[in-house]
Backbone bond lengths (Angstrom), bond angles and torsions (degrees), N, CA, C in turn:
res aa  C-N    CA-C-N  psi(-1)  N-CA   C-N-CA  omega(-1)  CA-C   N-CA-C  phi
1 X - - - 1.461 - - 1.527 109.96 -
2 X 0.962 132.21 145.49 1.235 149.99 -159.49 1.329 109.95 -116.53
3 X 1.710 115.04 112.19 1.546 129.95 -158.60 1.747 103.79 -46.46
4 X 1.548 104.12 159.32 1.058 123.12 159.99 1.513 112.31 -91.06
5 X 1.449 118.25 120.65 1.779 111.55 171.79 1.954 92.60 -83.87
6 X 1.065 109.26 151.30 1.397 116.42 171.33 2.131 89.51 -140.06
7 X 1.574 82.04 146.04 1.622 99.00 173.39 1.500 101.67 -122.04
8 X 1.359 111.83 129.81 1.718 114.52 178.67 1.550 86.66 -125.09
9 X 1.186 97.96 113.83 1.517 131.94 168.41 1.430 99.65 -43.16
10 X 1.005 120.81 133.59 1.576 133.74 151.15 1.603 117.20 -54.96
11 X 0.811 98.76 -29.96 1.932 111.95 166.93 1.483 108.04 -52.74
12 X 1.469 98.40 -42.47 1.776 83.23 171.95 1.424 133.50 -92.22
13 X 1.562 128.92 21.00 1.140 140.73 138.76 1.286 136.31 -8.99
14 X 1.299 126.38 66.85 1.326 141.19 162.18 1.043 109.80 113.88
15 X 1.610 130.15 10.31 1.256 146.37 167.45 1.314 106.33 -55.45
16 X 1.235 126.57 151.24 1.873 120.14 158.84 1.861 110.27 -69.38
17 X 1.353 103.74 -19.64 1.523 102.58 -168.17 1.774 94.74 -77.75
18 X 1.475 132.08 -12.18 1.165 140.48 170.10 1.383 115.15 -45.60
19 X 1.741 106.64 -54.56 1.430 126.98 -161.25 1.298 103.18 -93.51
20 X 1.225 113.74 -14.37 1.688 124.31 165.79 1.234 134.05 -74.62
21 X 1.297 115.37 -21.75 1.604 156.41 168.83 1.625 96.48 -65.90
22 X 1.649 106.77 -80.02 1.097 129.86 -163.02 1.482 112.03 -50.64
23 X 1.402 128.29 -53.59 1.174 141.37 155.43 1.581 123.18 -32.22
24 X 1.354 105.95 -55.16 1.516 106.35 -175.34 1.741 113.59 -80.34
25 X 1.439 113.25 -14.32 1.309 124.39 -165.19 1.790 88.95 -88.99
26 X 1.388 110.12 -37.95 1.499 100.65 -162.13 1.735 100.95 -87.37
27 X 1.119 111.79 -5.80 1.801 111.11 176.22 1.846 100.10 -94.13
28 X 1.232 130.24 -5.11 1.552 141.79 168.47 1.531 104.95 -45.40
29 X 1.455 109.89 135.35 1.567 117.65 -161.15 1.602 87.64 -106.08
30 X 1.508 113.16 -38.43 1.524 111.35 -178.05 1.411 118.10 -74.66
31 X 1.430 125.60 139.95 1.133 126.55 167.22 1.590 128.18 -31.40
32 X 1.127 132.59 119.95 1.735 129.54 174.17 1.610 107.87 -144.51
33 X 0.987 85.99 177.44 2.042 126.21 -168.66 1.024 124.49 -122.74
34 X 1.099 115.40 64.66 1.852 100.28 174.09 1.244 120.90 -49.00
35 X 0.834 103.90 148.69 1.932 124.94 176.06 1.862 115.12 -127.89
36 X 1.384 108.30 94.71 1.454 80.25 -172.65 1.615 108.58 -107.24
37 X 1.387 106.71 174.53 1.834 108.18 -177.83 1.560 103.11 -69.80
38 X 1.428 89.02 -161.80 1.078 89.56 -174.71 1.932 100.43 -117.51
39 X 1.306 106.20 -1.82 1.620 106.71 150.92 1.650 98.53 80.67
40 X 1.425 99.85 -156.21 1.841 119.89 168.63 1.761 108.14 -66.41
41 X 1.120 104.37 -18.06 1.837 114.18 170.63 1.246 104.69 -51.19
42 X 1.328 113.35 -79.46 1.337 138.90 -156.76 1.704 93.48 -54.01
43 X 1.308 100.86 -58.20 1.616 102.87 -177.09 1.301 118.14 -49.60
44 X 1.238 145.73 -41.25 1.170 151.19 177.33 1.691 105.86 -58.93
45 X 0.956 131.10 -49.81 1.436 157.18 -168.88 1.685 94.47 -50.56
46 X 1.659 104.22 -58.83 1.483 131.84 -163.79 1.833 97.54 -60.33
47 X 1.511 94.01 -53.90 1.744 92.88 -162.29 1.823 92.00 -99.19
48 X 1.245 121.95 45.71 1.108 95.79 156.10 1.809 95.64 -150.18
49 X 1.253 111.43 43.43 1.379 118.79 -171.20 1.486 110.81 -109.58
50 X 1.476 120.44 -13.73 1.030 122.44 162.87 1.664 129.82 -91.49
51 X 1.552 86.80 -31.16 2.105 93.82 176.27 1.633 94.11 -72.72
52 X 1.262 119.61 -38.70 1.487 96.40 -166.86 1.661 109.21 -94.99
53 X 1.252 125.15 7.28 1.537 129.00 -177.64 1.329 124.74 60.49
54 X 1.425 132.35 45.09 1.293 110.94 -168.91 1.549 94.64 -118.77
55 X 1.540 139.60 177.57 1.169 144.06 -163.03 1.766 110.86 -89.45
56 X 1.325 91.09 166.71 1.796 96.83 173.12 1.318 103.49 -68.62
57 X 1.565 129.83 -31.55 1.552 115.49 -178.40 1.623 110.09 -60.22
58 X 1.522 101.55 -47.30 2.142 99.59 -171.23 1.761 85.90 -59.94
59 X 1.038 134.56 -56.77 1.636 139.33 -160.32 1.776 102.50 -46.89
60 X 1.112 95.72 -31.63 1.447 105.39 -165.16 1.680 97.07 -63.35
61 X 1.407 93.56 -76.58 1.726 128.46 175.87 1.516 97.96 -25.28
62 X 1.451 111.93 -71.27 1.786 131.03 -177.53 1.672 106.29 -39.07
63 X 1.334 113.28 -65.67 1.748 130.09 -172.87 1.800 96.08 -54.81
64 X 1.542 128.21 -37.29 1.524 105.22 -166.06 1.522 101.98 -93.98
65 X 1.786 122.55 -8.04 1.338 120.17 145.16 1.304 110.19 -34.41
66 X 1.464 108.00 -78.39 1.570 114.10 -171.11 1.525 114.74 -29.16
67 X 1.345 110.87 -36.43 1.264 107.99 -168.08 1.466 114.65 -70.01
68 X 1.597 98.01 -24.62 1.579 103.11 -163.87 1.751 94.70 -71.64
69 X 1.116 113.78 -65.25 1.489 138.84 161.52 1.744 110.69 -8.40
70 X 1.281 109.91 -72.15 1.472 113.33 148.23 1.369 135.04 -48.19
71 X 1.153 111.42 -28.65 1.665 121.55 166.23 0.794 127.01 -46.24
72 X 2.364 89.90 -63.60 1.624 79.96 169.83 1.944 145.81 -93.35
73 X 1.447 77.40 16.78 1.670 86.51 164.79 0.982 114.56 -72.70
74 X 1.327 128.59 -70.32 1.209 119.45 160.09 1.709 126.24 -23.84
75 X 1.349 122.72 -75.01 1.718 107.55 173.64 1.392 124.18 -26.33
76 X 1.518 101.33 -37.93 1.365 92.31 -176.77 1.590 112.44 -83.95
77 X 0.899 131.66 65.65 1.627 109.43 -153.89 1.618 83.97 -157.62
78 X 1.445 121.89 -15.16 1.872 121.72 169.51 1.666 103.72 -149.46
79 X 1.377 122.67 145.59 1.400 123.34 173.75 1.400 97.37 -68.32
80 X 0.851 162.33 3.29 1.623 144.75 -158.62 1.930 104.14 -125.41
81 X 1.522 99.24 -12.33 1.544 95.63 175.49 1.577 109.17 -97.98
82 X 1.298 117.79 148.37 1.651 145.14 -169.67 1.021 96.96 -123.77
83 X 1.525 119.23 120.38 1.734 146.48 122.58 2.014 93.84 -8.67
84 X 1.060 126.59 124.83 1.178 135.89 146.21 1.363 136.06 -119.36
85 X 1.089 113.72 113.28 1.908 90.95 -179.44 1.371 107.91 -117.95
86 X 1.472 129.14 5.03 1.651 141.65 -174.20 1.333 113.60 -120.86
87 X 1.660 128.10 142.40 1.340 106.02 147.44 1.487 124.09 -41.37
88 X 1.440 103.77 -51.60 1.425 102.19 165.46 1.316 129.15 -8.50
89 X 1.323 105.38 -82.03 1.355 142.71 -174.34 1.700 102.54 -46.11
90 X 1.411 115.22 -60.45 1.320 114.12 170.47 1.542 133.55 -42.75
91 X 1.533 98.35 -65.63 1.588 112.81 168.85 1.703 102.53 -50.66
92 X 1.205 142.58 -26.77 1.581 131.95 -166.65 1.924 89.73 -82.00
93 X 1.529 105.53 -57.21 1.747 103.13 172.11 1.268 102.53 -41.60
94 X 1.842 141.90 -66.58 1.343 125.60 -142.97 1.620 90.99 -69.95
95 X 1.223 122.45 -30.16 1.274 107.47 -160.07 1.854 112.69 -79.75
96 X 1.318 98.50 -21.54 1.366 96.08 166.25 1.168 146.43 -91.44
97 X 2.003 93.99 10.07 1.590 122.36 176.08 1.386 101.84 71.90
98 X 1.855 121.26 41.18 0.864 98.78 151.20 1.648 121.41 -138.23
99 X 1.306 141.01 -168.51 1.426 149.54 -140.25 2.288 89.71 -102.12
100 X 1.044 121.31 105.24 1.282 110.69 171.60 1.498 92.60 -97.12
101 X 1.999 97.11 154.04 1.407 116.60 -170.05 1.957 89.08 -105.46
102 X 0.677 140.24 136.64 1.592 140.50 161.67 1.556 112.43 -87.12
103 X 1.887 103.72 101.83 1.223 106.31 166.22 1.780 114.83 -89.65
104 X 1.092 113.83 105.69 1.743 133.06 -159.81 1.647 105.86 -40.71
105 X 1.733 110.46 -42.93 1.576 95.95 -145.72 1.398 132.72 -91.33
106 X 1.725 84.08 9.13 1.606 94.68 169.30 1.937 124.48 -75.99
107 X 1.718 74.56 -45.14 1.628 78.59 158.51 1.133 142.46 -64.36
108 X 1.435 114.81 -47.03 1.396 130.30 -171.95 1.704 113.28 -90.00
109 X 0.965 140.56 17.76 1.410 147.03 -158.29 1.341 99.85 -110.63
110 X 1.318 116.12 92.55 1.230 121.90 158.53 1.484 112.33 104.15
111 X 1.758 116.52 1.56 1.515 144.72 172.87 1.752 99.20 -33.09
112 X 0.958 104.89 110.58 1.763 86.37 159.21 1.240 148.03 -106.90
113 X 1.799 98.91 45.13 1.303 116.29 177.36 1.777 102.90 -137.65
114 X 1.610 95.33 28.47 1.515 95.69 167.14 1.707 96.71 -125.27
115 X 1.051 124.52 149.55 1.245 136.17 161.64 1.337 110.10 -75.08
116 X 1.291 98.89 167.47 1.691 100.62 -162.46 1.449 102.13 -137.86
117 X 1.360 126.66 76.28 1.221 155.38 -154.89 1.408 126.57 -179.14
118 X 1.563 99.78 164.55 1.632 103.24 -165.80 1.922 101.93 -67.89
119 X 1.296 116.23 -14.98 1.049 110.43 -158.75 1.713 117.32 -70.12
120 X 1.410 85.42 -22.14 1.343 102.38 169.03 1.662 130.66 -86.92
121 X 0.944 121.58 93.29 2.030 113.45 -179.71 1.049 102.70 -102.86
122 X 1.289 112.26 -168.49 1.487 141.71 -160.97 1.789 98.72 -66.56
123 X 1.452 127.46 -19.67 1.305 131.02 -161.94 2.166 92.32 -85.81
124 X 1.085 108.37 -48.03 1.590 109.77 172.96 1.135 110.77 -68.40
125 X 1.182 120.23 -21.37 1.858 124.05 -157.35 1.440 94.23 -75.91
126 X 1.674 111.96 -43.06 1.262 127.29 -173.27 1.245 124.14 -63.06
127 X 1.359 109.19 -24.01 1.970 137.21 -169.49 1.505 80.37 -74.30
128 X 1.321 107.92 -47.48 1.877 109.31 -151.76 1.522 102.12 -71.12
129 X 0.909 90.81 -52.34 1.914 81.87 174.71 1.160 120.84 -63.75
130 X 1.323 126.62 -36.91 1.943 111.93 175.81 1.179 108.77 -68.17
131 X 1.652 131.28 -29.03 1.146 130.10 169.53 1.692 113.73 -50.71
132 X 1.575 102.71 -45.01 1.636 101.65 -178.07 1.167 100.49 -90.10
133 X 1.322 146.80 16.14 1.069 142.55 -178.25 2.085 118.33 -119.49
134 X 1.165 82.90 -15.97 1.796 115.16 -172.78 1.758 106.28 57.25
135 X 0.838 110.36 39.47 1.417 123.21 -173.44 1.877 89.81 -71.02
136 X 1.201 109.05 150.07 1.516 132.46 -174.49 1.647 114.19 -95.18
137 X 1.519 86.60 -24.22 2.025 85.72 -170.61 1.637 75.33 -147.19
138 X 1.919 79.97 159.09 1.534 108.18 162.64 1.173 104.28 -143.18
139 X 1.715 127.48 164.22 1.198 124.25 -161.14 1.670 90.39 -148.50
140 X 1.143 135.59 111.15 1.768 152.78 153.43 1.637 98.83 -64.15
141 X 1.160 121.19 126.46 1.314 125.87 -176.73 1.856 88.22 -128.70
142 X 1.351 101.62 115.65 1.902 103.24 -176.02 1.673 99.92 -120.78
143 X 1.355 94.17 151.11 1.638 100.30 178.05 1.544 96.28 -89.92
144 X 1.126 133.56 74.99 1.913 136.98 -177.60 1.301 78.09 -167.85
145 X 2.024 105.54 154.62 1.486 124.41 166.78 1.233 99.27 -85.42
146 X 1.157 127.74 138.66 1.553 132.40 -165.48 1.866 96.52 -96.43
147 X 1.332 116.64 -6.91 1.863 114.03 -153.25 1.032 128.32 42.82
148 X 1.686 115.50 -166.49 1.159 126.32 -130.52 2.001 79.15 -126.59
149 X 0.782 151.34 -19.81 1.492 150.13 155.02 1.433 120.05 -45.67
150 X 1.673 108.99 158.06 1.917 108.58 -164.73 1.747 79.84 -56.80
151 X 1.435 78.00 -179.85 1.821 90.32 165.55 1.451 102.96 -145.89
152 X 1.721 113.06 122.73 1.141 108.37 169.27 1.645 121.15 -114.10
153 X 1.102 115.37 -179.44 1.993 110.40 -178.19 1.737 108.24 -76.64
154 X 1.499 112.12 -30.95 1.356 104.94 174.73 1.691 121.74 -56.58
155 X 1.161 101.38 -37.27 1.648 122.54 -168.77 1.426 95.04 -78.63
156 X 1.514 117.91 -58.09 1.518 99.16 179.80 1.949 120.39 -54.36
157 X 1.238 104.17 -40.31 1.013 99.33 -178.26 2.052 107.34 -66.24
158 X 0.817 115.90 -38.82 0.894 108.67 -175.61 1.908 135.41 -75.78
159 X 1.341 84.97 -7.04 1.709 118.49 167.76 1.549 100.29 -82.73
160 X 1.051 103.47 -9.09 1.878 89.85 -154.63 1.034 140.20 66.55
161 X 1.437 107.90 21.03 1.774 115.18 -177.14 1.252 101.00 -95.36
162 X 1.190 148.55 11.94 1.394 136.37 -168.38 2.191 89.13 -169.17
163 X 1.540 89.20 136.59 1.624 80.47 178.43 2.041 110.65 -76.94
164 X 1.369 119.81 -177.18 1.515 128.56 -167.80 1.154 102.44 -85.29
165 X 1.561 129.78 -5.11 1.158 138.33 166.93 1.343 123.52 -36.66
166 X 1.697 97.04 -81.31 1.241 139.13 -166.69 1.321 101.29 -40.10
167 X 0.969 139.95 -50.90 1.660 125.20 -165.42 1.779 100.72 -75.00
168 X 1.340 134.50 -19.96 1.337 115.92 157.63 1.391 113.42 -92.72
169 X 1.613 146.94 5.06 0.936 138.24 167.20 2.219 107.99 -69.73
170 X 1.702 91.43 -46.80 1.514 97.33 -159.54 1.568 95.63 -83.96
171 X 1.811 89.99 138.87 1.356 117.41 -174.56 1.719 98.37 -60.69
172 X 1.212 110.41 154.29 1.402 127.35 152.27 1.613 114.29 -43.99
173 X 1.509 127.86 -57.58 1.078 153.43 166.51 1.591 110.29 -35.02
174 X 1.087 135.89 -62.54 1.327 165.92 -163.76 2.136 118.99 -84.41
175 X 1.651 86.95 75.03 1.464 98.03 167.81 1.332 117.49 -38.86
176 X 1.371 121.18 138.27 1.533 132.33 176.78 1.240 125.97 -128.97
177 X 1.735 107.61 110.08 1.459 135.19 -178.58 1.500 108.23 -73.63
178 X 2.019 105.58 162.39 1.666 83.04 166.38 1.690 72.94 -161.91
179 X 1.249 125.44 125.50 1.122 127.07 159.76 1.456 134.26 -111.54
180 X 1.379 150.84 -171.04 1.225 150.97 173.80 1.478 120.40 -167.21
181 X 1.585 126.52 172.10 1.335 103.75 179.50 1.252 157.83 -33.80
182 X 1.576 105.63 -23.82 1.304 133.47 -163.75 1.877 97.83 -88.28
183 X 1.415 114.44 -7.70 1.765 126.05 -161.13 1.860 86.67 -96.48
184 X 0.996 101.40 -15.45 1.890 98.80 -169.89 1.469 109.11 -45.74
185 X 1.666 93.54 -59.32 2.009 97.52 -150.98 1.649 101.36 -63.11
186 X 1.323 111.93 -26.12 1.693 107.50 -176.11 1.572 108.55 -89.45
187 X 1.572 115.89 -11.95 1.655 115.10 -155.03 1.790 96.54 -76.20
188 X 1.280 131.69 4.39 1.184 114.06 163.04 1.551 143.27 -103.14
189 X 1.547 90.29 -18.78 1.489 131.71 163.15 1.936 86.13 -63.08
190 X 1.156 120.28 -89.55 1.692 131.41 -162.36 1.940 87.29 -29.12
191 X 1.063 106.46 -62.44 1.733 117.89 -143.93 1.955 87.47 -56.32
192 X 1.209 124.69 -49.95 1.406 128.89 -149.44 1.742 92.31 -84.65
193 X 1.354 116.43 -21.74 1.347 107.63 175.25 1.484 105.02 -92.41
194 X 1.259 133.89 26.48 1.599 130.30 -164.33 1.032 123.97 51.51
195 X 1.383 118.26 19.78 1.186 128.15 169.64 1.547 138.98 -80.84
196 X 1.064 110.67 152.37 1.871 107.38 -174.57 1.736 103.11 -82.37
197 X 1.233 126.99 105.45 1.916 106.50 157.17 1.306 107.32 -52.92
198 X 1.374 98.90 157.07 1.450 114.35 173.85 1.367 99.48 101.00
199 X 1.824 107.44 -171.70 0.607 114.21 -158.98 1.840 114.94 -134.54
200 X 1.370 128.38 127.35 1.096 123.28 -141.60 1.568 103.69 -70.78
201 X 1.469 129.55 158.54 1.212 113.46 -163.30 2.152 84.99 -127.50
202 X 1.371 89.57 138.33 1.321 90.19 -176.05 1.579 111.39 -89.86
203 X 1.822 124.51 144.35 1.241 112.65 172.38 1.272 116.74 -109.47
204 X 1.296 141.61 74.81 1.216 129.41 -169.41 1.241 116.28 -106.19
205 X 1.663 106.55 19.31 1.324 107.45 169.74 1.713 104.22 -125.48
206 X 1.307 90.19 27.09 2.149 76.46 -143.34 1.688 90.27 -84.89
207 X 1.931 121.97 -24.89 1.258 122.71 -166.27 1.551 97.95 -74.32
208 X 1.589 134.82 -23.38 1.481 130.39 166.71 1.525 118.65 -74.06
209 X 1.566 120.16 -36.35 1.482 109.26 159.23 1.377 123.32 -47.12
210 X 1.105 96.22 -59.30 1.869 112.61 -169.70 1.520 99.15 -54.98
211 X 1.145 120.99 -27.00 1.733 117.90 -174.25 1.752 111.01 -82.46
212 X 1.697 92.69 -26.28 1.428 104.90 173.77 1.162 115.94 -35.99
């Protein structure tokens, strides 16, 4: 079976719905990936990029720190999750049955098929790895109720729940989840049946962005 990447928003940072996430992801029988944001990290980075003057490229560079930074809060947060910064590194976790955390900036540092801008966060970063990973599904875990309506990639993007990136980061290949608090009470039931929580997000616009 072919890993699940999951992205846990930095939005959920010190939330209980964080440790609720964390819990049910680390009792997961199917293979996964964490992906984490870049959290209160990232934020600091954001509001202090103008008093101190430096460019969207260092901002860029700085924000997938954050991520690492956030990572490893998260790792530490269940024995069964692993620091990752390699495929390598991952495949040695799946093989030892356990949960790898993806610290981004080894990989992504200096990638030249990532842009190096705000436009890009941790939500594309995440596209990029199932793509290098050939992963089948991805799963956006957001601190917002996503509702009870279809869900498509235009709308997210256009809500602002997902950056304008993302629809040229995520492969064609690569189903796209998007869950939120309200995904909890079923997300353990979904996970033990190989299932994605949440709720599937439709792209039927995403092959005209990406052409954009």
């Amino acid at each position: 079976m072919k890993p699940l990447v999951v992205k846990l928003g930095g939005s959920t940072a010190g939330s209980n719905e964080m440790q609720q996430w964390i819990d049910l992801l680390a009792d997961a029988s199917l293979p996964l990936v964490l992906v984490p944001g870049g959290g209160p990290f990232a934020d600091h980075i954001r509001a202090m990029q103008k008093p101190l003057g430096y460019s969207d490229e260092a901002a860029h560079d700085m924000a997938i720190l954050a991520m690492d930074q956030f990572g490893l809060v998260v790792a530490e947060r269940n024995e069964r999750f692993r620091p990752s910064m390699t495929i390598r590194d991952m495949e040695q976790a799946w093989n030892a049955g356990l949960v790898p955390v993806w610290l981004p900036s080894t990989m992504t540092r200096g990638a030249p098929d990532i842009l190096q801008s705000w436009r890009v966060t941790s939500d594309s970063l995440a596209a990029w790895l199932a793509g290098r990973i050939r992963a089948e599904r991805l799963l956006l875990i957001k601190q917002v109720e996503i509702g009870s309506e279809d869900v498509d990639l235009e709308m997210l993007v256009a809500r602002q729940l997902v950056d304008d990136y993302l629809p040229r980061a995520l492969s064609g290949e690569t189903e796209l989840y998007i869950a939120g608090p309200e995904s909890l009470g079923s997300a353990r039931d979904a996970l033990a049946a190989s299932d994605v929580p949440g709720r599937l997000v439709a792209r039927k616009l995403a092959e005209e962005v990406h052409g954009a």
